[in-house]
N, CA, C and O atoms as a CHARMM CRD file, in Angstrom:
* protein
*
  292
    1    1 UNK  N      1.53300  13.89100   0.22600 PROA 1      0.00000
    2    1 UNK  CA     0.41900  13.65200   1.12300 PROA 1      0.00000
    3    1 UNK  C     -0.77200  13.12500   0.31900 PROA 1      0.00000
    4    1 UNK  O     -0.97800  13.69000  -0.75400 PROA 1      0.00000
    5    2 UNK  N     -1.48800  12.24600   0.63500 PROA 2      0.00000
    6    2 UNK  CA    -2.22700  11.49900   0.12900 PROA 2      0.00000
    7    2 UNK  C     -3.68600  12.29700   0.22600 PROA 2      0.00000
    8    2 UNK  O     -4.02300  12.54900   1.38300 PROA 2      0.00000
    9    3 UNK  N     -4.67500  12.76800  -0.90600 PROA 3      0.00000
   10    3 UNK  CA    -5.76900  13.58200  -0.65000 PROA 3      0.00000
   11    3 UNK  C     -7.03100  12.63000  -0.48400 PROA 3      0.00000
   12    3 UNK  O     -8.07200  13.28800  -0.46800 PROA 3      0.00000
   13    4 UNK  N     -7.21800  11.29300  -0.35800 PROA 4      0.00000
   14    4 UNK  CA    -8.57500  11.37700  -0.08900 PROA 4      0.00000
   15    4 UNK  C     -8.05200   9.52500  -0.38800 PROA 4      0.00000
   16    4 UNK  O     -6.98900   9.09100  -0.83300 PROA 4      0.00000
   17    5 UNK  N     -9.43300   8.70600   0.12200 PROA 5      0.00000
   18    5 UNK  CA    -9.36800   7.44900  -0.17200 PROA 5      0.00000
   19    5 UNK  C    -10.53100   7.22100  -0.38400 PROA 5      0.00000
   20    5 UNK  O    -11.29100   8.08800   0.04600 PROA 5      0.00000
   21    6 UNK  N    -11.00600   6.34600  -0.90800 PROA 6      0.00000
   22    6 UNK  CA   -12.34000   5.85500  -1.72100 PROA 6      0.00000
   23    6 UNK  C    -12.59900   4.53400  -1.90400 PROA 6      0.00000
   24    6 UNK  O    -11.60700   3.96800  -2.36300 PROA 6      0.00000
   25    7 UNK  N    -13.65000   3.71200  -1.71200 PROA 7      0.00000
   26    7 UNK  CA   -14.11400   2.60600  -2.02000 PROA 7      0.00000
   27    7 UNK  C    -14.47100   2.48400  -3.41400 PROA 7      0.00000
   28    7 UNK  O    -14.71400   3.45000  -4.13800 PROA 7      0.00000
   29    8 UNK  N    -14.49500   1.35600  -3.74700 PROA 8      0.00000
   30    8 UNK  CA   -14.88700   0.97500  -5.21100 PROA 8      0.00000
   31    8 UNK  C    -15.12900  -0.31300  -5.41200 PROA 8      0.00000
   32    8 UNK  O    -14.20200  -1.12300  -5.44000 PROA 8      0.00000
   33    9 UNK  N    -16.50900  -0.69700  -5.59100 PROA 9      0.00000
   34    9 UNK  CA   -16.94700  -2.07600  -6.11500 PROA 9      0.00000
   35    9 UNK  C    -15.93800  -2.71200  -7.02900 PROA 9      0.00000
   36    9 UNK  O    -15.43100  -2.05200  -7.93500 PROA 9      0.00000
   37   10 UNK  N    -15.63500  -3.95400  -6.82600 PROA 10     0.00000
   38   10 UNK  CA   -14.26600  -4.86100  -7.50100 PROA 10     0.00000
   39   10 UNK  C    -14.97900  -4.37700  -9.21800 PROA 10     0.00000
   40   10 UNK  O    -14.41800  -3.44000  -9.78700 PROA 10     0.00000
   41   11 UNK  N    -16.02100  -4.97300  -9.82800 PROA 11     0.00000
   42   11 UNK  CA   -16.85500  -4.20300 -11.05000 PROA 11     0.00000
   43   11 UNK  C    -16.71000  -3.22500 -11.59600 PROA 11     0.00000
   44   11 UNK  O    -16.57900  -3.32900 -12.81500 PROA 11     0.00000
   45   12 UNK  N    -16.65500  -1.69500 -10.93600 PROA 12     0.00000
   46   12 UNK  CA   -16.65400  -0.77800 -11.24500 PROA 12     0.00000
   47   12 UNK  C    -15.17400   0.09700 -11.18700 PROA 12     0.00000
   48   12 UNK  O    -14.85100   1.15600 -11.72500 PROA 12     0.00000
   49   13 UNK  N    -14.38900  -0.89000 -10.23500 PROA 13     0.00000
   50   13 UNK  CA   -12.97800  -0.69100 -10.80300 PROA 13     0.00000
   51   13 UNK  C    -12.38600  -1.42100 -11.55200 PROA 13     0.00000
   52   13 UNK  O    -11.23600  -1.07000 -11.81300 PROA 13     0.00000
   53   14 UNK  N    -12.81000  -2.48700 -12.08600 PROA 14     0.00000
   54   14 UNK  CA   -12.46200  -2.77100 -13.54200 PROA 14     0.00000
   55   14 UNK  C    -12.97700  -2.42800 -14.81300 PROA 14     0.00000
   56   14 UNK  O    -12.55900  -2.87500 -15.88100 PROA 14     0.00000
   57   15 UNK  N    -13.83100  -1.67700 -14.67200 PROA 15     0.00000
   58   15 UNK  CA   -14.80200  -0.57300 -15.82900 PROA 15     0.00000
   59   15 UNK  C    -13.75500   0.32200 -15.91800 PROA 15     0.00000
   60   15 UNK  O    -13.06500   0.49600 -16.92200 PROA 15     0.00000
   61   16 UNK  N    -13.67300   0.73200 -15.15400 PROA 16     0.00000
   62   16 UNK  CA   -12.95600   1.95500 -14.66900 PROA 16     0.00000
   63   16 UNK  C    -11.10800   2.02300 -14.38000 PROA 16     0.00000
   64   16 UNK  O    -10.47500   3.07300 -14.27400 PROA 16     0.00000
   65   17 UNK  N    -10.71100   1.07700 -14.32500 PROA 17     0.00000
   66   17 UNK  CA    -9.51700   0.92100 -14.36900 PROA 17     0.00000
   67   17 UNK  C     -8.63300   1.77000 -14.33800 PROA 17     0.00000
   68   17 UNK  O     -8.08700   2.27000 -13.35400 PROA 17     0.00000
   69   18 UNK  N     -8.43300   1.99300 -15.64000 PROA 18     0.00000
   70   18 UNK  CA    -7.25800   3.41300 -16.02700 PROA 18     0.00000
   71   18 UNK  C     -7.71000   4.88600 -15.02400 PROA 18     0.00000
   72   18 UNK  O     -6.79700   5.69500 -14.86100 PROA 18     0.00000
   73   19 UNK  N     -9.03300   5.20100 -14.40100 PROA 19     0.00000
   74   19 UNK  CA    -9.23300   6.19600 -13.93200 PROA 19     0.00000
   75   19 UNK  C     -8.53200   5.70000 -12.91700 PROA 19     0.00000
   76   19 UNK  O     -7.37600   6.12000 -12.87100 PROA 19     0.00000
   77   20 UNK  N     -8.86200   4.90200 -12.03600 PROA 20     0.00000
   78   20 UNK  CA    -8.46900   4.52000 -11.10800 PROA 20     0.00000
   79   20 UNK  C     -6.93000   4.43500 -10.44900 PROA 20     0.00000
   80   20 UNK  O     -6.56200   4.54300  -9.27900 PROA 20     0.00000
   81   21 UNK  N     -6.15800   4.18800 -11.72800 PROA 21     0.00000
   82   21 UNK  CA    -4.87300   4.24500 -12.14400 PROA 21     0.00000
   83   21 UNK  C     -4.30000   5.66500 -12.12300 PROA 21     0.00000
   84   21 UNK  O     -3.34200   5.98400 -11.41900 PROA 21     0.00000
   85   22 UNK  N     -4.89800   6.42500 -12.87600 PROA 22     0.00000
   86   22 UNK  CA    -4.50500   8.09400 -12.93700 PROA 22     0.00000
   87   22 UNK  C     -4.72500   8.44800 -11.62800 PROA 22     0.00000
   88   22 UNK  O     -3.77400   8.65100 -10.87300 PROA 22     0.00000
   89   23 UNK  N     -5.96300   8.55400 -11.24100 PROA 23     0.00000
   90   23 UNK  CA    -6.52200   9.32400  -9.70400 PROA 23     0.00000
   91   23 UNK  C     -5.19700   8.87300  -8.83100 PROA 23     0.00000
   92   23 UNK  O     -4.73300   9.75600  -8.10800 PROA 23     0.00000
   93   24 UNK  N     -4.60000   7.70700  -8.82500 PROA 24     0.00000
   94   24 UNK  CA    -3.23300   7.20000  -7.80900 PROA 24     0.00000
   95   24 UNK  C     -2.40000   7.90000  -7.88400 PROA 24     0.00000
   96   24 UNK  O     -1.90500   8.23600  -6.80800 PROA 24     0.00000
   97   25 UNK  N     -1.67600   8.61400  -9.43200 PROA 25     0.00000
   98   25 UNK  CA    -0.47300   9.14800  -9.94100 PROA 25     0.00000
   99   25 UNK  C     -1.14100  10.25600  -9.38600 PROA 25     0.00000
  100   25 UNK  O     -0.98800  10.42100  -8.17600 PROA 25     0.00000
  101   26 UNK  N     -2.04400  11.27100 -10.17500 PROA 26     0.00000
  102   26 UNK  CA    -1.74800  12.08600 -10.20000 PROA 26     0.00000
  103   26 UNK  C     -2.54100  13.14300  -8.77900 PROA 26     0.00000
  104   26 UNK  O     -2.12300  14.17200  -8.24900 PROA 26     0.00000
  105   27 UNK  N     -3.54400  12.50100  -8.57700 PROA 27     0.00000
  106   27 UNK  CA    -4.00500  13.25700  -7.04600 PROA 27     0.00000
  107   27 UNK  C     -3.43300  12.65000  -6.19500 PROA 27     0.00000
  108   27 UNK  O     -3.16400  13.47100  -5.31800 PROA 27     0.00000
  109   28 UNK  N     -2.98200  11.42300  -5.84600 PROA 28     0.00000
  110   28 UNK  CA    -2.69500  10.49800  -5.05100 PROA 28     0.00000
  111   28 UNK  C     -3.09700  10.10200  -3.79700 PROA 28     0.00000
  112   28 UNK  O     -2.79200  10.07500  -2.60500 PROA 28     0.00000
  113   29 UNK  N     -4.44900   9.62100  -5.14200 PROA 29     0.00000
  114   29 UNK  CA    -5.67300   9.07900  -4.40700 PROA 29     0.00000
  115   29 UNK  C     -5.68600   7.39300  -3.52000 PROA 29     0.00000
  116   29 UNK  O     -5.18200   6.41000  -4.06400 PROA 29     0.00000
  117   30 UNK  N     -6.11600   7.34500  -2.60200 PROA 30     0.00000
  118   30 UNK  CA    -5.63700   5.92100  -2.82300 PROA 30     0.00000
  119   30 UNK  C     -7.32700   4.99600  -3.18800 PROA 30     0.00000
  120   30 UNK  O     -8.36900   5.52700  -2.80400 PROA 30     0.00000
  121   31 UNK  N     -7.35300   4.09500  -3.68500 PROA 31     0.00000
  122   31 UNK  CA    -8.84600   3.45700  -3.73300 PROA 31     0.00000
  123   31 UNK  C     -8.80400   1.98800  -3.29500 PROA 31     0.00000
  124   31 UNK  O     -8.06000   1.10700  -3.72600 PROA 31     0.00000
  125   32 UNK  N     -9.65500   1.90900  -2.45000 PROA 32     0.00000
  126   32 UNK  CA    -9.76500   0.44900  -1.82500 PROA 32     0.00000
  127   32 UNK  C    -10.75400   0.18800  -2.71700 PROA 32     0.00000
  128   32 UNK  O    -11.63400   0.94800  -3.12100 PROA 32     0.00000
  129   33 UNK  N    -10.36700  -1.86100  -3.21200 PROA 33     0.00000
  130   33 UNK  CA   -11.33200  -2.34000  -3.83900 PROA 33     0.00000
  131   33 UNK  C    -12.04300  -3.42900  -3.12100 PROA 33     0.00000
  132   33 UNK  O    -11.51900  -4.24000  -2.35800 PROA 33     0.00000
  133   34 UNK  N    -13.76200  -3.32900  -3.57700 PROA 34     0.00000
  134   34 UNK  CA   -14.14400  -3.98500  -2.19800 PROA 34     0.00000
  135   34 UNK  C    -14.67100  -5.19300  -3.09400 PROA 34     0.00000
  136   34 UNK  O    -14.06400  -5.23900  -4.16400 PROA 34     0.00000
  137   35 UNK  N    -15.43600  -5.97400  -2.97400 PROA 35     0.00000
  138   35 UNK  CA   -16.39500  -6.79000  -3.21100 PROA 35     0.00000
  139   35 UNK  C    -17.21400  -7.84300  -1.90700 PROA 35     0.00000
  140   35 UNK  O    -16.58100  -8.44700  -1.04200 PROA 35     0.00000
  141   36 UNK  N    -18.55200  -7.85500  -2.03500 PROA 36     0.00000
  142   36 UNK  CA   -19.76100  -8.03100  -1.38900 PROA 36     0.00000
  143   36 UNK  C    -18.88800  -7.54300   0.19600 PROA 36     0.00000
  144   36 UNK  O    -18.41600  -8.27400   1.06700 PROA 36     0.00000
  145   37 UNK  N    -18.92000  -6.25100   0.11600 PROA 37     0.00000
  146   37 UNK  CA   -18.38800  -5.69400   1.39100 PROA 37     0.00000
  147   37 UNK  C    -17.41700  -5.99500   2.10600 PROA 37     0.00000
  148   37 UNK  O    -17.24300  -5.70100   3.28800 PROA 37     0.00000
  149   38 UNK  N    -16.62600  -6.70300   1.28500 PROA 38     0.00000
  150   38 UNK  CA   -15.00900  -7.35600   1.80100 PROA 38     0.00000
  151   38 UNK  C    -14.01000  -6.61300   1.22900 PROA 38     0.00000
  152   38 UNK  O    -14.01000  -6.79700   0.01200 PROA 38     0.00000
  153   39 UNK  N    -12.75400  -5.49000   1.76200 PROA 39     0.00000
  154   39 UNK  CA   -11.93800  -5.20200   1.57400 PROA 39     0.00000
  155   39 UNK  C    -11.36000  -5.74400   0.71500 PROA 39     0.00000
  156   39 UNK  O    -11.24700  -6.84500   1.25500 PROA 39     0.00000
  157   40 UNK  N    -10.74700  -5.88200  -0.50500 PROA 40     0.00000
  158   40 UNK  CA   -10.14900  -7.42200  -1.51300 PROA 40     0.00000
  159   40 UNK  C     -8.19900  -6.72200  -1.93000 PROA 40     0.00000
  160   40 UNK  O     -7.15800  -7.35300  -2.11200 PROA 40     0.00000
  161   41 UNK  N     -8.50000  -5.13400  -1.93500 PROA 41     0.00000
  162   41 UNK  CA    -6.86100  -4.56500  -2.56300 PROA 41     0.00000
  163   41 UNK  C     -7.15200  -3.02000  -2.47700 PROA 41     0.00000
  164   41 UNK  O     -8.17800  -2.34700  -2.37800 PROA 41     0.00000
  165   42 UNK  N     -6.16300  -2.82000  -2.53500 PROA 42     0.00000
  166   42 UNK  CA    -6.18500  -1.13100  -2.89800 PROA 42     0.00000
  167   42 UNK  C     -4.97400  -0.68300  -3.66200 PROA 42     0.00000
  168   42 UNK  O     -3.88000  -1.20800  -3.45900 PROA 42     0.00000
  169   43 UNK  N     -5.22600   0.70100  -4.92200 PROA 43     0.00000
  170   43 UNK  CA    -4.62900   0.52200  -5.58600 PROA 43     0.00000
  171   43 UNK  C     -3.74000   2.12900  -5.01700 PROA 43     0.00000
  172   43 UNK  O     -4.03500   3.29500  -5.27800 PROA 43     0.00000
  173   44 UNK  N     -3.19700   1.86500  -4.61600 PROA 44     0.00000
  174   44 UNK  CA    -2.07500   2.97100  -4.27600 PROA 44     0.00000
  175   44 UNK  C     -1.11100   4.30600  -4.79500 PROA 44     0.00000
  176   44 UNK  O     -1.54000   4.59900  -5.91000 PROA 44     0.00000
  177   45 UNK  N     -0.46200   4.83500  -4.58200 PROA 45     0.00000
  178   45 UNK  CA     0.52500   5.53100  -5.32100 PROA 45     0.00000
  179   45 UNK  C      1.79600   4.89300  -5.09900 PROA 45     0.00000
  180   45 UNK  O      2.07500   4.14600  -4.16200 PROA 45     0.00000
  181   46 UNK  N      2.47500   5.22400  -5.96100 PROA 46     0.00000
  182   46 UNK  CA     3.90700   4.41500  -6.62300 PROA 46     0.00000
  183   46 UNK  C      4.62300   4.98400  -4.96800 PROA 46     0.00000
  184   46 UNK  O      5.26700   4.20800  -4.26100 PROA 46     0.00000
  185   47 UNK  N      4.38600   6.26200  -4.62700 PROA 47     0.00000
  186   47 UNK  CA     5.28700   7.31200  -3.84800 PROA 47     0.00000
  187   47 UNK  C      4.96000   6.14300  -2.43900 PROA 47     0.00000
  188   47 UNK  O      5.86700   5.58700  -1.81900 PROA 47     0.00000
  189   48 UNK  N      3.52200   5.96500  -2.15800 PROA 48     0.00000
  190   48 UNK  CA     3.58300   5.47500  -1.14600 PROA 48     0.00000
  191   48 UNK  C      4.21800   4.14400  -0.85800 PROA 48     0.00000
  192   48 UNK  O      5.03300   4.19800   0.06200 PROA 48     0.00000
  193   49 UNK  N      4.06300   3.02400  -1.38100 PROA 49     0.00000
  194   49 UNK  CA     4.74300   1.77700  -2.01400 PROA 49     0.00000
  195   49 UNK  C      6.07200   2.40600  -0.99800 PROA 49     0.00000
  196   49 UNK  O      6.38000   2.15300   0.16700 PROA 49     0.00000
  197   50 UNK  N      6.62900   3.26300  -1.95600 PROA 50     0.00000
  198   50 UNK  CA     8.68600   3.31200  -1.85200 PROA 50     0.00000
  199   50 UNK  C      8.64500   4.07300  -0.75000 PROA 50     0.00000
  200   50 UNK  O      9.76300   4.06000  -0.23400 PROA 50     0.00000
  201   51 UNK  N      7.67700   4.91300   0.02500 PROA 51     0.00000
  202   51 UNK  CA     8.17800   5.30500   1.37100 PROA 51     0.00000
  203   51 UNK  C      7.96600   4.03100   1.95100 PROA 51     0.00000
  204   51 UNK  O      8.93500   3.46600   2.45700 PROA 51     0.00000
  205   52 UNK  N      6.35300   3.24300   1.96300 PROA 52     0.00000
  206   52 UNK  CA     7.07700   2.30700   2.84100 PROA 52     0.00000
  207   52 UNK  C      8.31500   1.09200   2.59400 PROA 52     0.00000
  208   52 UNK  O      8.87400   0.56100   3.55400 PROA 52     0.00000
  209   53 UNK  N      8.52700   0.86900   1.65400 PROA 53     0.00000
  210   53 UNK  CA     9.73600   0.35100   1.37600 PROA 53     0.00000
  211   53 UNK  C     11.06200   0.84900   2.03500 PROA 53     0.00000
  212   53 UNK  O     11.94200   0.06900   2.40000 PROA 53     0.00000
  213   54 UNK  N     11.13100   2.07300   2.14700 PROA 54     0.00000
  214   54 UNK  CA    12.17400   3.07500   2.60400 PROA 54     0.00000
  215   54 UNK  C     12.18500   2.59200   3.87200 PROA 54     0.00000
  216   54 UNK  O     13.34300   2.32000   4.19000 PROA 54     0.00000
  217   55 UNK  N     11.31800   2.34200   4.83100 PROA 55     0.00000
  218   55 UNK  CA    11.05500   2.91300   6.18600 PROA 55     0.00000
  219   55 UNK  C     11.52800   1.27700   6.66400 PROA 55     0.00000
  220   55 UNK  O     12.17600   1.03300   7.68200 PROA 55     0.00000
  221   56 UNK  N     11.02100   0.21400   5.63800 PROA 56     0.00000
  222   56 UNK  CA    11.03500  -1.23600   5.95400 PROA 56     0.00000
  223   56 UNK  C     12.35000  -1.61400   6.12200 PROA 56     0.00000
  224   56 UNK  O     12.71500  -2.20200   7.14000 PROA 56     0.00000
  225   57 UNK  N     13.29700  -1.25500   4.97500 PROA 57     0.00000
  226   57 UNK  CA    14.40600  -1.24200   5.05200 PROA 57     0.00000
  227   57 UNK  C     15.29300  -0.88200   6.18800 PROA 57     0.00000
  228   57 UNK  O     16.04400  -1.71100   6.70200 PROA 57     0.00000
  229   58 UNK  N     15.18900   0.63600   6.66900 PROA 58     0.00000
  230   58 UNK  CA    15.66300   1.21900   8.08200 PROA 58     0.00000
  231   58 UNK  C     15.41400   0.71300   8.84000 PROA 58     0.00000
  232   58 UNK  O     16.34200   0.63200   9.64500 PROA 58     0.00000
  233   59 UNK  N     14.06500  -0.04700   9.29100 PROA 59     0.00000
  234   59 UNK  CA    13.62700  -0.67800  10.37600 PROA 59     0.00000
  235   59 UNK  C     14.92100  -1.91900  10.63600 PROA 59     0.00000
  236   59 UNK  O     15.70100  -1.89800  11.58800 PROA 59     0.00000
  237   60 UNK  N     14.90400  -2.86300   9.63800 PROA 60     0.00000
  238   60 UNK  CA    15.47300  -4.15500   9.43500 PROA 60     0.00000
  239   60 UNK  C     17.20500  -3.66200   9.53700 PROA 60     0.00000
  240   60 UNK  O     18.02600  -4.24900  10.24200 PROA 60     0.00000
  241   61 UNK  N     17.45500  -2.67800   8.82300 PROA 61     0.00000
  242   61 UNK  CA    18.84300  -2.31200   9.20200 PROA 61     0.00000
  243   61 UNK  C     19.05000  -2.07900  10.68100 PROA 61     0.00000
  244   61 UNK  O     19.93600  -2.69300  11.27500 PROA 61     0.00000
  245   62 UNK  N     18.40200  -1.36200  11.18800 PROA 62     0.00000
  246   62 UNK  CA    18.31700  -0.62300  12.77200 PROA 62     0.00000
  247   62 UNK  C     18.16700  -2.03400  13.56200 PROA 62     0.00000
  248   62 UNK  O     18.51700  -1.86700  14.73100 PROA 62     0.00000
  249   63 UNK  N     17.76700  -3.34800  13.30800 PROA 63     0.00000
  250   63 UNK  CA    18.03000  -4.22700  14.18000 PROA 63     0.00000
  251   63 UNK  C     19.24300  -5.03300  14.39700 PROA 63     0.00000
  252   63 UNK  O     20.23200  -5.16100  13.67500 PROA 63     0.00000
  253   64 UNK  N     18.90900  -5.64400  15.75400 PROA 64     0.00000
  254   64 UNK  CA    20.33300  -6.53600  15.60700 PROA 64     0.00000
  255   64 UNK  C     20.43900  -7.89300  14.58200 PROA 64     0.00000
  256   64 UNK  O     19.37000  -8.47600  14.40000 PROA 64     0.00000
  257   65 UNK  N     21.27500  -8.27500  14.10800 PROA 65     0.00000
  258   65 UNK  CA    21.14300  -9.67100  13.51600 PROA 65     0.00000
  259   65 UNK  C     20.93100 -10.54800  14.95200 PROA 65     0.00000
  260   65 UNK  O     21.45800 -10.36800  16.05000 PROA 65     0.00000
  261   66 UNK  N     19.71500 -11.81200  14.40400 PROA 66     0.00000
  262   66 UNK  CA    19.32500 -12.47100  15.50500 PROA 66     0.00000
  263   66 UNK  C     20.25000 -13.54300  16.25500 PROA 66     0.00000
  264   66 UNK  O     19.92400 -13.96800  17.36300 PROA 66     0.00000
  265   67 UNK  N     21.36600 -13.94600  15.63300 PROA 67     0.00000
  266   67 UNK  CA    22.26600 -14.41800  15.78700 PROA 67     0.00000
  267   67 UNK  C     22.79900 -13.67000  17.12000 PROA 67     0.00000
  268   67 UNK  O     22.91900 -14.37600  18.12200 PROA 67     0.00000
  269   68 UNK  N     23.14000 -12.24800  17.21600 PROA 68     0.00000
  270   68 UNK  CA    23.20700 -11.45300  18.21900 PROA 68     0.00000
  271   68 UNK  C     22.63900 -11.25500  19.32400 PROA 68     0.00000
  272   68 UNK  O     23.08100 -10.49100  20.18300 PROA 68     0.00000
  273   69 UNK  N     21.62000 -11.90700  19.42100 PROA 69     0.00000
  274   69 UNK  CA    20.27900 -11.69400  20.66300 PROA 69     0.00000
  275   69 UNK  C     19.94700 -12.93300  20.94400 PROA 69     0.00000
  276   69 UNK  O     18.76800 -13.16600  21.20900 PROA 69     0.00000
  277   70 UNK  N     20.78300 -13.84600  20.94600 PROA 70     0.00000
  278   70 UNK  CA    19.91400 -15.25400  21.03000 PROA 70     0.00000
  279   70 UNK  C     20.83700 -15.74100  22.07900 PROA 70     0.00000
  280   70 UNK  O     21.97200 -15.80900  21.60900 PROA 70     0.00000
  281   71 UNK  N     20.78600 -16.12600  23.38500 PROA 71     0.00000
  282   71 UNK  CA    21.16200 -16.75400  24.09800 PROA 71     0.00000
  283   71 UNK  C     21.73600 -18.29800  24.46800 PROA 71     0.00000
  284   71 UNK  O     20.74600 -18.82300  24.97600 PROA 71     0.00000
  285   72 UNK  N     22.61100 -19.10200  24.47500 PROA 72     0.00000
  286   72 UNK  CA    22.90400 -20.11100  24.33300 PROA 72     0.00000
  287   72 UNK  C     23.18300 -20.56500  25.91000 PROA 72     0.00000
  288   72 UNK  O     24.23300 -20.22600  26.45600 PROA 72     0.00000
  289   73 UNK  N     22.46200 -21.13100  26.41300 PROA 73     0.00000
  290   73 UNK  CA    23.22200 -21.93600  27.74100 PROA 73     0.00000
  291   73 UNK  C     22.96700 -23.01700  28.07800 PROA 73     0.00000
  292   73 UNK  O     23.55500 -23.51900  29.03600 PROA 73     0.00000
């Protein structure tokens, strides 16, 4: 479970970097990086990444191939 999310000037997360990096692993923090008040990235946890990877996968399996759903007449 993810404890908290945080903004961070694009600047001060590249000062800051490696914190920024740890706070992901090990609280699993997530930090959005902004600049002049524009959303630009956020730096995530590894865990979250591969759940959604996990979930992307199931989704795409759980459909039909489109070949299957496509109507010809």
């Amino acid at each position: 479970m993810l404890s908290v999310m945080r903004r961070l000037l694009s600047s001060e997360a590249r000062k800051d970097f490696s914190d920024v990096v740890h706070r992901a692993y090990y609280a699993k923090e997530v930090t959005v990086i902004t600049k002049r008040g524009r959303d630009l990235a956020a730096v995530v946890p590894m865990t979250m990444v591969q759940a959604a990877a996990r979930s992307e996968a199931k989704g795409k399996s759980a459909r039909p191939p489109r070949s299957a759903t496509r109507h010809t007449d």
